[in-house]
DSSP file (Angstrom, degrees, kcal/mol; ACC not computed):
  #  RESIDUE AA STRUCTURE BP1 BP2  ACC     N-H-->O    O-->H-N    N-H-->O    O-->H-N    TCO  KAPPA ALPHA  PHI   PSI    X-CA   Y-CA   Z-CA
    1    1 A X              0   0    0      0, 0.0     0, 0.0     0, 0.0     0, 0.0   0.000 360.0 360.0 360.0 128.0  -44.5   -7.3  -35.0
    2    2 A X    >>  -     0   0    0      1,-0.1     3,-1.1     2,-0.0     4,-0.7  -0.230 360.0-122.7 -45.9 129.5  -45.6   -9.8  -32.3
    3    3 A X  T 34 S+     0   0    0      1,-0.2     4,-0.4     2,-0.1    -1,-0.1   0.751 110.9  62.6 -62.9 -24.7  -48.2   -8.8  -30.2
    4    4 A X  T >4 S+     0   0    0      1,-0.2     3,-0.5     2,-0.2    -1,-0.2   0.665 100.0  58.9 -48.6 -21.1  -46.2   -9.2  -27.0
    5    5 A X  T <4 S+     0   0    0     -3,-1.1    -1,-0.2     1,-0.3    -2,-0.1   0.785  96.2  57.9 -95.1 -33.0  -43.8   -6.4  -28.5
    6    6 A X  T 3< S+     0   0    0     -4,-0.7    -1,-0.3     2,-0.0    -2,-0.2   0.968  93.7  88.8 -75.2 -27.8  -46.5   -3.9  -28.7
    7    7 A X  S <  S-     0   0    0     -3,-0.5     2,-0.1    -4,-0.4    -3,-0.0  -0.167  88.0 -92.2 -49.6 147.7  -47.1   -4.5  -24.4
    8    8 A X        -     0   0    0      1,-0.1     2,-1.6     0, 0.0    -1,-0.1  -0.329  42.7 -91.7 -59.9 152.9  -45.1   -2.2  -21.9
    9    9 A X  S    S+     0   0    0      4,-0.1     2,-0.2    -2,-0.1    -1,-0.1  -0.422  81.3 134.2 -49.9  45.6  -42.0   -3.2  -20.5
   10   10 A X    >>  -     0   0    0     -2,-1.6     4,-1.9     1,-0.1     3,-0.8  -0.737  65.7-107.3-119.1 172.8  -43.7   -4.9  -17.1
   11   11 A X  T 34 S+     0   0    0      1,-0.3     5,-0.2    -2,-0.2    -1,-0.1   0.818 115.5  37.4 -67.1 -31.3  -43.2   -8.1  -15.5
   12   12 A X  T 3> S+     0   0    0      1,-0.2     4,-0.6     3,-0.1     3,-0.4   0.529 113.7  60.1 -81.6  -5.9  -46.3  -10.0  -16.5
   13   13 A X  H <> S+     0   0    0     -3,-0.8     4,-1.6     1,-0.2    -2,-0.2   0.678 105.2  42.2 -83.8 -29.2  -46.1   -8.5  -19.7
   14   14 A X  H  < S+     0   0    0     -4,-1.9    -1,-0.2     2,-0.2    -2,-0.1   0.163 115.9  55.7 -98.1  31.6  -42.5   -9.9  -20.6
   15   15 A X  H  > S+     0   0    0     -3,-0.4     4,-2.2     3,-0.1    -1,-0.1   0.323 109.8  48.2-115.9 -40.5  -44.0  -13.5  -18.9
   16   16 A X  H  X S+     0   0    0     -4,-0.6     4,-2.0     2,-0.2    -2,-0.2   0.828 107.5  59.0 -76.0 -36.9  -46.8  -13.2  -21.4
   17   17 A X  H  < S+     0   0    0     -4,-1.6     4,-0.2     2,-0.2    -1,-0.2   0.636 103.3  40.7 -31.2 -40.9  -44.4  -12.6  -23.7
   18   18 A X  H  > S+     0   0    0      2,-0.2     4,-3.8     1,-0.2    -2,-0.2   0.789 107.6  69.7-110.7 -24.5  -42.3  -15.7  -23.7
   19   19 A X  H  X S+     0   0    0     -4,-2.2     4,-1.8     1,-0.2    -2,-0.2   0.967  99.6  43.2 -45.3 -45.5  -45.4  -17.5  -23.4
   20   20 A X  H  X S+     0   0    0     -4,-2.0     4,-6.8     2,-0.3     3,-0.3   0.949 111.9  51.3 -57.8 -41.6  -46.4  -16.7  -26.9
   21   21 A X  H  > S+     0   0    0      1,-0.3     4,-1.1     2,-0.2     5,-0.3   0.964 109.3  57.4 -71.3 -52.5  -42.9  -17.4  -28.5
   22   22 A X  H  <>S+     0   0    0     -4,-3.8     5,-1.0     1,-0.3    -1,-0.3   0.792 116.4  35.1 -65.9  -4.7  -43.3  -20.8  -26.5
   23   23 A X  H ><5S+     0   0    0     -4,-1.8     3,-3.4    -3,-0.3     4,-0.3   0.847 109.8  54.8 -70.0 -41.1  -46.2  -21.3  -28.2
   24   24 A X  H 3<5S+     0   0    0     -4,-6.8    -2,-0.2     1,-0.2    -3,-0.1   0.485 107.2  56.5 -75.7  15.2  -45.5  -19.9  -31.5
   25   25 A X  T 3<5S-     0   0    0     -4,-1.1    -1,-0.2    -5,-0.3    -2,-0.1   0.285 130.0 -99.7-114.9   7.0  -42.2  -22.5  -31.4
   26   26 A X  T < 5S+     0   0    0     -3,-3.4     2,-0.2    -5,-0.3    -3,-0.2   0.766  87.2 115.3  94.4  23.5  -45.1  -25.3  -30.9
   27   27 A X      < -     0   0    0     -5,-1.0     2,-0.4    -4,-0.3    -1,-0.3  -0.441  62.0-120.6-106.8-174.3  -45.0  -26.0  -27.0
   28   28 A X        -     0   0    0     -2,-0.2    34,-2.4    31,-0.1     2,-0.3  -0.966  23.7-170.9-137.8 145.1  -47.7  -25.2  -24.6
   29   29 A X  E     -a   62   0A   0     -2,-0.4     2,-0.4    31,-0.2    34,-0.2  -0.959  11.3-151.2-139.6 154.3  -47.7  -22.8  -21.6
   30   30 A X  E     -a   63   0A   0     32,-1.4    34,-2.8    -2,-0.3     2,-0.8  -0.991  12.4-155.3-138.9 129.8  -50.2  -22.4  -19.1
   31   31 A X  E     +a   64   0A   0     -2,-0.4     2,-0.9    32,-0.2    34,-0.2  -0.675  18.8 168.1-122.9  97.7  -50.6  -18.9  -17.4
   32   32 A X        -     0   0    0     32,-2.4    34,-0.4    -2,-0.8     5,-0.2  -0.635  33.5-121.1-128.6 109.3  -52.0  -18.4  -14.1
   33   33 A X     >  -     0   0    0     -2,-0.9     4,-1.7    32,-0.2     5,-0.2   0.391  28.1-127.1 -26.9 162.9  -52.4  -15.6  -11.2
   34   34 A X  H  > S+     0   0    0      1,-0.2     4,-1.2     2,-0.2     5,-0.3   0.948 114.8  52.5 -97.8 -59.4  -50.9  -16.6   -7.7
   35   35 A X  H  4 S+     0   0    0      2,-0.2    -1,-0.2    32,-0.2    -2,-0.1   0.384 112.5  47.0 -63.0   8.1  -54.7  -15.6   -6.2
   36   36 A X  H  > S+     0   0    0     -4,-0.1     4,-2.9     2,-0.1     5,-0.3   0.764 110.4  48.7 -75.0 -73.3  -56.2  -18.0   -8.9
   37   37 A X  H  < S+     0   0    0     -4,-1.7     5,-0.3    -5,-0.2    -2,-0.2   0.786 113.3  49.9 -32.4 -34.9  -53.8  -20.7   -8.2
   38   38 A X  T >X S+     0   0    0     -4,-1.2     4,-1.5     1,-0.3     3,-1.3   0.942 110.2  49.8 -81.7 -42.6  -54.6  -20.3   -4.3
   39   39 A X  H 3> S+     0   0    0     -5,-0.3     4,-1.2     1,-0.2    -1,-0.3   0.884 120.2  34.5 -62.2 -30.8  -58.2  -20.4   -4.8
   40   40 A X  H 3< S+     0   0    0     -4,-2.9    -1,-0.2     2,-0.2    -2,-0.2   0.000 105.9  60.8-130.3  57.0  -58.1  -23.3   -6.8
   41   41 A X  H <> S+     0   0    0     -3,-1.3     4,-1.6    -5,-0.3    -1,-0.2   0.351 112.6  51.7-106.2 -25.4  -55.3  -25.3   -5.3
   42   42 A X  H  X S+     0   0    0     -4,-1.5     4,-1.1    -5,-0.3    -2,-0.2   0.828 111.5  41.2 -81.9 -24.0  -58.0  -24.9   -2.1
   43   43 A X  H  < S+     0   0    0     -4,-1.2    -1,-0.2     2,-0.2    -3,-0.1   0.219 107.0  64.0-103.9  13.2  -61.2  -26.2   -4.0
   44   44 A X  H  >>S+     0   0    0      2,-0.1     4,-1.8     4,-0.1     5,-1.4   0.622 111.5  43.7 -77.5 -56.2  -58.9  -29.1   -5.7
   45   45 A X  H  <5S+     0   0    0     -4,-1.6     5,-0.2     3,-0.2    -2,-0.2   0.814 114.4  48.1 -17.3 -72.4  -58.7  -30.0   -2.0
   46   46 A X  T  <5S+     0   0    0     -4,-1.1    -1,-0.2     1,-0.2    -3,-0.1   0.794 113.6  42.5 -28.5 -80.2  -61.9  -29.6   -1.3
   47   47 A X  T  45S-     0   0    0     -5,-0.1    -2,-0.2     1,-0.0    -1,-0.2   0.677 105.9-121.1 -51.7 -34.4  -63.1  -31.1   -3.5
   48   48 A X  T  <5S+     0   0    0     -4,-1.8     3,-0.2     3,-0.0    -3,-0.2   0.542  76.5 119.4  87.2  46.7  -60.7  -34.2   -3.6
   49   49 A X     >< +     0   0    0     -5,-1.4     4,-2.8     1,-0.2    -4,-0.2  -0.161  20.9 136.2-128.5  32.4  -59.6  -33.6   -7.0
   50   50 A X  H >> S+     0   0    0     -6,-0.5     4,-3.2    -5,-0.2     3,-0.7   0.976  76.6  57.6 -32.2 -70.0  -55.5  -33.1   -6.3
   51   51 A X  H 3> S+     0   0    0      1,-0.2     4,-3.3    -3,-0.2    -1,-0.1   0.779 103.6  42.6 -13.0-104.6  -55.0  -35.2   -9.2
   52   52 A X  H 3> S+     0   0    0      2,-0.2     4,-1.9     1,-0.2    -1,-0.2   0.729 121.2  49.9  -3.6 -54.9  -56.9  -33.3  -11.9
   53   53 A X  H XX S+     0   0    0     -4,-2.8     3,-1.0    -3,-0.7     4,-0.7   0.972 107.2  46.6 -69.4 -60.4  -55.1  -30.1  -10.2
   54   54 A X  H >X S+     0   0    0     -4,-3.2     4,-2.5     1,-0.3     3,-1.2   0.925 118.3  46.6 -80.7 -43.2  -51.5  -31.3  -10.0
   55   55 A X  H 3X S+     0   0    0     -4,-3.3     4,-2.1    -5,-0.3    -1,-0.3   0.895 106.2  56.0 -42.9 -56.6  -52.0  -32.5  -14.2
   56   56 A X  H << S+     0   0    0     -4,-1.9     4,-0.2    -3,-1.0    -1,-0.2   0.653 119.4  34.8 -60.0 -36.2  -53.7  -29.2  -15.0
   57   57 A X  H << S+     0   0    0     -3,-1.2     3,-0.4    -4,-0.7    -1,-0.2   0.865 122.7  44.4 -88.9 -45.0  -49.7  -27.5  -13.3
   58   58 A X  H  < S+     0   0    0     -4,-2.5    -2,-0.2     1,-0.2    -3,-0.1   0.947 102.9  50.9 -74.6 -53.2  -47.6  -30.1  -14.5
   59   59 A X  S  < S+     0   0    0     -4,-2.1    -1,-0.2    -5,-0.5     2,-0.1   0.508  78.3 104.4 -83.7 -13.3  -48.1  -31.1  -17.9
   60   60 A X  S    S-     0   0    0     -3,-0.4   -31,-0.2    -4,-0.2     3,-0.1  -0.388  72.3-139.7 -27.9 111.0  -48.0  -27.2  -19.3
   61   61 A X  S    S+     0   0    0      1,-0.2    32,-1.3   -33,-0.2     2,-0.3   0.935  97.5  32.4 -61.6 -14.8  -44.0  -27.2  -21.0
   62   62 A X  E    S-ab  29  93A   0    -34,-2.4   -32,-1.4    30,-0.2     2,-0.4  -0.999  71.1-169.4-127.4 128.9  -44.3  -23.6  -19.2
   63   63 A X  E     -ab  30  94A   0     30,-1.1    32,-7.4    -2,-0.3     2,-0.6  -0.964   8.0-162.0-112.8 153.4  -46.1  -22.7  -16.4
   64   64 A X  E     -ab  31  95A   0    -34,-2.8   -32,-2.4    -2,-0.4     2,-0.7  -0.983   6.2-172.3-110.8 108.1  -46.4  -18.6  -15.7
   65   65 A X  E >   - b   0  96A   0     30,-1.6    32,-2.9    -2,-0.6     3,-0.6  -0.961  15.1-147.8 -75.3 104.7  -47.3  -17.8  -12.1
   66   66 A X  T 3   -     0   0    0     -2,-0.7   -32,-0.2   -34,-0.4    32,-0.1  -0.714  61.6  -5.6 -72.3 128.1  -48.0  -14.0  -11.7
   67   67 A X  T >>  -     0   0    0     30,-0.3     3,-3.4     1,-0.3     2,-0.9   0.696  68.5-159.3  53.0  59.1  -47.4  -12.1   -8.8
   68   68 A X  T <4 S+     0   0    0     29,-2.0    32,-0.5    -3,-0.6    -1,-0.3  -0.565  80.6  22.6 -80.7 131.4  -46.2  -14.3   -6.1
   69   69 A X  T 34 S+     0   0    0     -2,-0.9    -1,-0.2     2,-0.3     3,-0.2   0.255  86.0 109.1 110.3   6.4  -46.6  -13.0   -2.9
   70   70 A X  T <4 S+     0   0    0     -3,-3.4     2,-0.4     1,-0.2    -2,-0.1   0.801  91.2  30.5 -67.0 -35.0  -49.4  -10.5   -3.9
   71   71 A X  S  < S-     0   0    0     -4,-0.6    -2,-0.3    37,-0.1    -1,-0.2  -0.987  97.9-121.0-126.7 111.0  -52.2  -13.0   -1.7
   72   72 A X        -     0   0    0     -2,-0.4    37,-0.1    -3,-0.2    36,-0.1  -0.163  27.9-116.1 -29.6  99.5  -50.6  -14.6    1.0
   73   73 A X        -     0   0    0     35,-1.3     2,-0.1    -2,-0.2    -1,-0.0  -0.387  18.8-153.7 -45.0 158.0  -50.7  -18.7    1.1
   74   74 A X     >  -     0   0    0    -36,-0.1     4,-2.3    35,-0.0     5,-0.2  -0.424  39.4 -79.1 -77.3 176.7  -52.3  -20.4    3.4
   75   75 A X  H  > S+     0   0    0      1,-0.2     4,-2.8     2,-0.2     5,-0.4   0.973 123.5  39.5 -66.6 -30.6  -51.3  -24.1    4.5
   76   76 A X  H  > S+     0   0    0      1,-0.2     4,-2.6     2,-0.2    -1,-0.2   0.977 117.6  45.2 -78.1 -30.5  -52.8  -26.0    1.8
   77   77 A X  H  > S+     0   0    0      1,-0.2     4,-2.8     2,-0.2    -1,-0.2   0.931 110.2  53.7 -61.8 -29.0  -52.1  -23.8   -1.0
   78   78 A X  H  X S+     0   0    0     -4,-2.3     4,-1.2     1,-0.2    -1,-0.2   0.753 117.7  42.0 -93.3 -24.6  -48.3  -23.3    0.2
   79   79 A X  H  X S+     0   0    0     -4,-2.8     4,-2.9    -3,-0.2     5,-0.3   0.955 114.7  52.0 -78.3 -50.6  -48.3  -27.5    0.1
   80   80 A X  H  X S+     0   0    0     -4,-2.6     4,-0.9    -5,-0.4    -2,-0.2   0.898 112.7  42.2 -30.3 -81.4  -50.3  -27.3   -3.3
   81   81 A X  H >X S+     0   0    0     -4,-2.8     3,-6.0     2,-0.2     4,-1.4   0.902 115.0  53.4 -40.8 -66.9  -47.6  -24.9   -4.8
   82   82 A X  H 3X S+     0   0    0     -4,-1.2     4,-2.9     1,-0.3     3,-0.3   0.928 107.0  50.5 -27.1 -68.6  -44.7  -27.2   -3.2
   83   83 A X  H 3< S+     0   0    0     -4,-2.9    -1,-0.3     1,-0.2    -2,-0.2   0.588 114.8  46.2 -76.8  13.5  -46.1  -30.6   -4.8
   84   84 A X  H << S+     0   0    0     -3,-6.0    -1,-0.2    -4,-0.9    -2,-0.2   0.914 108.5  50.2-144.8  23.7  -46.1  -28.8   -8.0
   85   85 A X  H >X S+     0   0    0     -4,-1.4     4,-1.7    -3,-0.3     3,-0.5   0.693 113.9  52.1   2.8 -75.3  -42.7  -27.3   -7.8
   86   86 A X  G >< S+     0   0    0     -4,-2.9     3,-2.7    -5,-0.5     2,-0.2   0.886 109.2  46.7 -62.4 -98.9  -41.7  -30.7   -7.0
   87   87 A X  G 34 S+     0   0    0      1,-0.2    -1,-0.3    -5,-0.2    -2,-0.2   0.527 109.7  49.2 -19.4 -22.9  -43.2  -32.2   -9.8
   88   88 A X  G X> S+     0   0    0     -3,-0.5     3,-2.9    -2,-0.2     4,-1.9   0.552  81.8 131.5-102.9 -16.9  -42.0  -29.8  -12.6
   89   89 A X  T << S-     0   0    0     -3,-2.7     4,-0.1    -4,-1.7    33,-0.1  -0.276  89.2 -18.7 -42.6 104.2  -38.5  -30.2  -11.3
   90   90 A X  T 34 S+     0   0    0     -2,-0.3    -1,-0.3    31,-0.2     3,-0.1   0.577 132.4  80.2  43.2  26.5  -36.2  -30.9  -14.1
   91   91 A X  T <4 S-     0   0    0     -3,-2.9    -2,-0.2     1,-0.4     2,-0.2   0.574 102.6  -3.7-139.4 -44.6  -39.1  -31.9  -15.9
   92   92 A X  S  < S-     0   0    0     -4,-1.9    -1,-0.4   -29,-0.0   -30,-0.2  -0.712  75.8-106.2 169.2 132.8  -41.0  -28.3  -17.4
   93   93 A X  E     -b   62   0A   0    -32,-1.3   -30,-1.1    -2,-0.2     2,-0.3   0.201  25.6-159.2 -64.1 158.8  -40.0  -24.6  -16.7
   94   94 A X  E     -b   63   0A   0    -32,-0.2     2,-0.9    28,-0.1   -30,-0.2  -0.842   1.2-157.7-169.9 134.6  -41.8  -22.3  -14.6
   95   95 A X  E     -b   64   0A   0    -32,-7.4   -30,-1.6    -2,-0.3     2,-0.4  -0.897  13.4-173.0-112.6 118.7  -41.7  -18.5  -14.8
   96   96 A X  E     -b   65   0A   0     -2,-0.9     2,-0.6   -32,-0.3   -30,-0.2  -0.918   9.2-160.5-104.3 141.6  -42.6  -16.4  -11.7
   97   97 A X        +     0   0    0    -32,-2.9   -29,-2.0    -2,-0.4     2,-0.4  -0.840  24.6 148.2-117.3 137.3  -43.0  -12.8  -11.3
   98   98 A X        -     0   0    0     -2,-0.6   -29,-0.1   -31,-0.2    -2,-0.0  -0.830  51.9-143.3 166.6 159.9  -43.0  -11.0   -8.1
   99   99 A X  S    S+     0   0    0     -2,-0.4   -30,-0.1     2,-0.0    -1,-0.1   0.372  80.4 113.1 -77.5   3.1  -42.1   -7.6   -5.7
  100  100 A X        -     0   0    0    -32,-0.5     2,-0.2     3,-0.0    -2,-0.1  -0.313  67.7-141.1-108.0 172.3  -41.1  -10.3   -3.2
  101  101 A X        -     0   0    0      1,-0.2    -1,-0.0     0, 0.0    -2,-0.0  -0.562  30.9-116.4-110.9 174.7  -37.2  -10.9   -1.9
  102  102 A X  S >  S+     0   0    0     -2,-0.2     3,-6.4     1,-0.2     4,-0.4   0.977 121.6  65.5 -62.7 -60.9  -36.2  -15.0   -1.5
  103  103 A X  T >  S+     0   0    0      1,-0.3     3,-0.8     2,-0.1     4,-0.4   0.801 103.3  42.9 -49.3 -41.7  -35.8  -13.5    2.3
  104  104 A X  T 3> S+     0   0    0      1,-0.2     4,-0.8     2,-0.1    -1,-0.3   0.549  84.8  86.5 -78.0   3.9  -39.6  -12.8    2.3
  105  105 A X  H <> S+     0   0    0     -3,-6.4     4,-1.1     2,-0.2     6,-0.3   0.824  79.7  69.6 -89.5  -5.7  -41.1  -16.0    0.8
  106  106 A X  H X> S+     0   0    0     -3,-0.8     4,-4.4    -4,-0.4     3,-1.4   0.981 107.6  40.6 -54.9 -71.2  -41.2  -17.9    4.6
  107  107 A X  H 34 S+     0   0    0     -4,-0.4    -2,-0.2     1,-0.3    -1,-0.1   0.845 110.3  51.0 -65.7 -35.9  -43.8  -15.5    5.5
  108  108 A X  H 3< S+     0   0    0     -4,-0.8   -35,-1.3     1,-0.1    -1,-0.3   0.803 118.8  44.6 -89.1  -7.1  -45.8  -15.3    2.5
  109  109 A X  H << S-     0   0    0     -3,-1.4    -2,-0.2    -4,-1.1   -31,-0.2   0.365 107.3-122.3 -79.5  -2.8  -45.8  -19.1    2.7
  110  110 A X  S  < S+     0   0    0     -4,-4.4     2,-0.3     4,-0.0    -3,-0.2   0.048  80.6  48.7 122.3 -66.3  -46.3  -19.4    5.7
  111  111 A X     >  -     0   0    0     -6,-0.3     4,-1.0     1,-0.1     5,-0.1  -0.939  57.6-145.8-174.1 150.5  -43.4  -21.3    6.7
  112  112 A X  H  > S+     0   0    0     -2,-0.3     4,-3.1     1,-0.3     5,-0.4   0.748  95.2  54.8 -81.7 -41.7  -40.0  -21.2    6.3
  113  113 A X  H >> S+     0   0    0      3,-0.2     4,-3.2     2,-0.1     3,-1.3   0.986 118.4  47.9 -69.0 -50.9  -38.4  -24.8    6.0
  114  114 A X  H >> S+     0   0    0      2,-0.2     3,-1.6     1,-0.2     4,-0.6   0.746 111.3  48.0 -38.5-101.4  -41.4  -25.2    2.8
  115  115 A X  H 3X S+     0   0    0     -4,-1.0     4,-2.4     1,-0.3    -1,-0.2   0.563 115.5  44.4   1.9 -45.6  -40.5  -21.8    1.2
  116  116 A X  H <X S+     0   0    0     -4,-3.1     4,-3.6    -3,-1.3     5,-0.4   0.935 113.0  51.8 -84.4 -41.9  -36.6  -23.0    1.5
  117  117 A X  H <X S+     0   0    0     -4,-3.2     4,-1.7    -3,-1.6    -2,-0.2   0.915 113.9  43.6 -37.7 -54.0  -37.7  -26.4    0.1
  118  118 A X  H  X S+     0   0    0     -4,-0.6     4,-1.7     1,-0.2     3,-0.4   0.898 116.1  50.1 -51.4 -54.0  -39.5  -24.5   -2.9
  119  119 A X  H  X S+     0   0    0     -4,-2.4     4,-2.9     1,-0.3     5,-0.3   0.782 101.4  54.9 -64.8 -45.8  -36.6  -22.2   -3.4
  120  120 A X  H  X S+     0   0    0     -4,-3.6     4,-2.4     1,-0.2    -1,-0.3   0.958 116.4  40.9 -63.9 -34.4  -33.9  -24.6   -3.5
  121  121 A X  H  < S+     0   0    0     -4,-1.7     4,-0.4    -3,-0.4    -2,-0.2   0.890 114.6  54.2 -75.4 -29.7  -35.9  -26.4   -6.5
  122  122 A X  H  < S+     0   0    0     -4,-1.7     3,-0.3     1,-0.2    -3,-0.2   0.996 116.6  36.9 -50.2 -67.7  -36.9  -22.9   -8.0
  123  123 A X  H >< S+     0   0    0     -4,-2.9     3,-2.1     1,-0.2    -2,-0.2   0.676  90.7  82.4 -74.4 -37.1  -33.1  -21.8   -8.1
  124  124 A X  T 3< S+     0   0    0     -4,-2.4     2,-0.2     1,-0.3    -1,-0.2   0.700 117.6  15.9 -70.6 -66.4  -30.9  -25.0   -9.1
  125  125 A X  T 3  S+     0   0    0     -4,-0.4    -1,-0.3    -3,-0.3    -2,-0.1  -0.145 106.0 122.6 -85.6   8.9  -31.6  -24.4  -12.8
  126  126 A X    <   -     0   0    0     -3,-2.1     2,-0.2    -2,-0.2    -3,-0.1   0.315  46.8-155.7 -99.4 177.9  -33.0  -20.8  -12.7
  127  127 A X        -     0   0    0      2,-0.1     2,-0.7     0, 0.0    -2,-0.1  -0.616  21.7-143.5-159.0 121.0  -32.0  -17.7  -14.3
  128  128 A X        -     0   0    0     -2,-0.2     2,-0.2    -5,-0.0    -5,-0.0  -0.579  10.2-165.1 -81.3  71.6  -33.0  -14.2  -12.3
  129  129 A X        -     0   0    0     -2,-0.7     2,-0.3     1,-0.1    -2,-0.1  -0.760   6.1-161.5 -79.5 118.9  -34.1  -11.1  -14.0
  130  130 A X        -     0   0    0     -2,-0.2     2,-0.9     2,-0.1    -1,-0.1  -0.872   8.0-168.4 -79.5  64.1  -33.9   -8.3  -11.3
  131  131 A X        -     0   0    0     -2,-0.3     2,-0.4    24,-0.1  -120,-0.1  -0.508  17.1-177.9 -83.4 109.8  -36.2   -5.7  -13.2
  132  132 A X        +     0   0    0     -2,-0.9     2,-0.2    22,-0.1    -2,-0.1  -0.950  26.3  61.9-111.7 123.7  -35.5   -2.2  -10.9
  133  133 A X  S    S-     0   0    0     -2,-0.4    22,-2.0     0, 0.0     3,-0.1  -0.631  82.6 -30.0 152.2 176.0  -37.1    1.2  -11.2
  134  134 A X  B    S-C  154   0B   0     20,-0.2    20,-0.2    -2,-0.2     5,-0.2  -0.088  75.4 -74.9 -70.4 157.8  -40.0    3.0  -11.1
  135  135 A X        -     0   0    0     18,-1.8  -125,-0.0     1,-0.2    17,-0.0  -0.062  28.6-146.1 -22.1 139.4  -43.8    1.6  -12.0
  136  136 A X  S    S+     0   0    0      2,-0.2     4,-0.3     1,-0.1     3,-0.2   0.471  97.8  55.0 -85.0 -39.8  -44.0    1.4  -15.5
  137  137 A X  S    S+     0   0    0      1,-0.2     3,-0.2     2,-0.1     4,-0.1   0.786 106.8  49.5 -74.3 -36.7  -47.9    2.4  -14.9
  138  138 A X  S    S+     0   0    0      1,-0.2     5,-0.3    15,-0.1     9,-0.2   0.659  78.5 107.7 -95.9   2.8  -47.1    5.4  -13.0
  139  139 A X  S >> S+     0   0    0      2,-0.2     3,-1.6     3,-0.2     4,-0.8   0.843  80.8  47.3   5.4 -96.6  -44.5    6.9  -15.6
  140  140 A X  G >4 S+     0   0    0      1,-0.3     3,-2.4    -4,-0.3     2,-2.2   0.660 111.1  55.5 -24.8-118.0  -46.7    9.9  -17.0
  141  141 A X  G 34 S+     0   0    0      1,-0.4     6,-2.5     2,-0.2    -1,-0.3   0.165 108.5  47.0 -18.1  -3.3  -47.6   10.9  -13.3
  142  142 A X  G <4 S+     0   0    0     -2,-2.2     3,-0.5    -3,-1.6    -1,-0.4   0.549 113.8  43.5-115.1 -17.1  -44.4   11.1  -12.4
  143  143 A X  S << S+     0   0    0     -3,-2.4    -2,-0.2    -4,-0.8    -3,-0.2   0.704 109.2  56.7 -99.0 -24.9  -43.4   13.0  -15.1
  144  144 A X  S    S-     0   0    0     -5,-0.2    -1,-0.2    -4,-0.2    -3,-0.1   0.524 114.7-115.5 -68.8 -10.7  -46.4   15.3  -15.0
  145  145 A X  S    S+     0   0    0     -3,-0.5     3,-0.2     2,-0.2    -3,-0.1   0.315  89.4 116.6  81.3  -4.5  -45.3   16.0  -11.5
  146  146 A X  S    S+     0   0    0      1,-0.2     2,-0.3     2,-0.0    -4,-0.2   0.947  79.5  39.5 -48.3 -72.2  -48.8   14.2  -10.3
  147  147 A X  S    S-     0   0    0     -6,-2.5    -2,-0.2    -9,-0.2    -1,-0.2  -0.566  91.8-133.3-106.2  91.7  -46.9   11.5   -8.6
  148  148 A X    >>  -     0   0    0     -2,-0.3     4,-1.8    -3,-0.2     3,-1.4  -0.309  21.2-124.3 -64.9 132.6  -43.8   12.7   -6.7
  149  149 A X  G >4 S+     0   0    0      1,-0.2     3,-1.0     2,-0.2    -1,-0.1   0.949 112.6  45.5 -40.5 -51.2  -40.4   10.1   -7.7
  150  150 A X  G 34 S+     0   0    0      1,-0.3    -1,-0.2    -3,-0.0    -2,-0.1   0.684 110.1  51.1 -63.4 -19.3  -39.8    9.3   -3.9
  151  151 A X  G <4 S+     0   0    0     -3,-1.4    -1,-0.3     2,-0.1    -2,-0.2   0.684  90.6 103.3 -95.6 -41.0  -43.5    8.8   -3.3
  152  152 A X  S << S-     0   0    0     -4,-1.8     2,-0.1    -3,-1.0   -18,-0.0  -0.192  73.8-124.0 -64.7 131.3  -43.6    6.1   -6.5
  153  153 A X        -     0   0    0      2,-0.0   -18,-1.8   -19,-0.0     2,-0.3  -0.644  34.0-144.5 -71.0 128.6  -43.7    1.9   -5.6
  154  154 A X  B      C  134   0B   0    -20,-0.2   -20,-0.2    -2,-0.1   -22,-0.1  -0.864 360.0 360.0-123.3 178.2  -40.9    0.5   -7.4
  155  155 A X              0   0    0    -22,-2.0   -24,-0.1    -2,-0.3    -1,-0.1   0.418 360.0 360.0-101.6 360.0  -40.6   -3.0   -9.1
């Protein structure tokens, strides 16, 4: 059995997941938190070392962004993400996982005509897994009665 199989049913776990089979079918995938990316889409900046960054996003055949909209952009990350969106665009796949609605990604970037820019390139080729019910972590506790259903965050 693949070691993804043996992980819970969560959204970074089934992201981690298809990374491995796109490796184990001889591609490369590149897997990175959305408060990693932000930190170092802002010291590529900084730094002046865009370049370097935007190869390091692009050239992945998969890139895995975890839990966008868990840390808020700022401007330069919310242009960062945009140019490399734009770059991967019909070009190389990119799987994102996140609690967030489309309607909410203006305010967690920041700003709204970007966000729709991002969105429209996300979506023309997409496919959407809606994963709904409760935490996967909080399971037990709710079934032990710890954790009341109504009371539970759901995904």
């Amino acid at each position: 059995m693949p070691l993804w199989q043996s992980f819970y049913n969560g959204k970074t776990h089934l992201a981690i997941g298809v990374a491995l089979e796109v490796i184990d079918q001889g591609h490369t995938a590149f897997y990175v938190s959305c408060e990693d990316f932000i930190e170092q889409a802002n010291e590529a900046v900084e730094e002046k070392k865009i370049e370097k960054f935007l190869r390091r996003y692009t050239r992945p055949t998969v890139l895995i962004l975890d839990e966008v909209g868990y840390a808020k952009f700022d401007p330069v990350s919310a242009h960062m993400l945009f140019q490399v969106v734009s770059k991967r665009y019909e070009k190389g796949s990119i799987l994102l996982t996140s609690n967030k609605s489309y309607s909410e990604w203006g305010d967690m970037l920041g700003d709204t005509v970007l966000a729709t820019a991002i969105l429209d390139r996300l979506l023309h080729h997409s496919s959407v897994f809606n994963i709904r019910g409760d935490s996967y972590r909080l399971k037990e506790k709710i079934r032990a009665g710890v954790v009341p259903t109504s009371a539970a965050p759901t995904t």
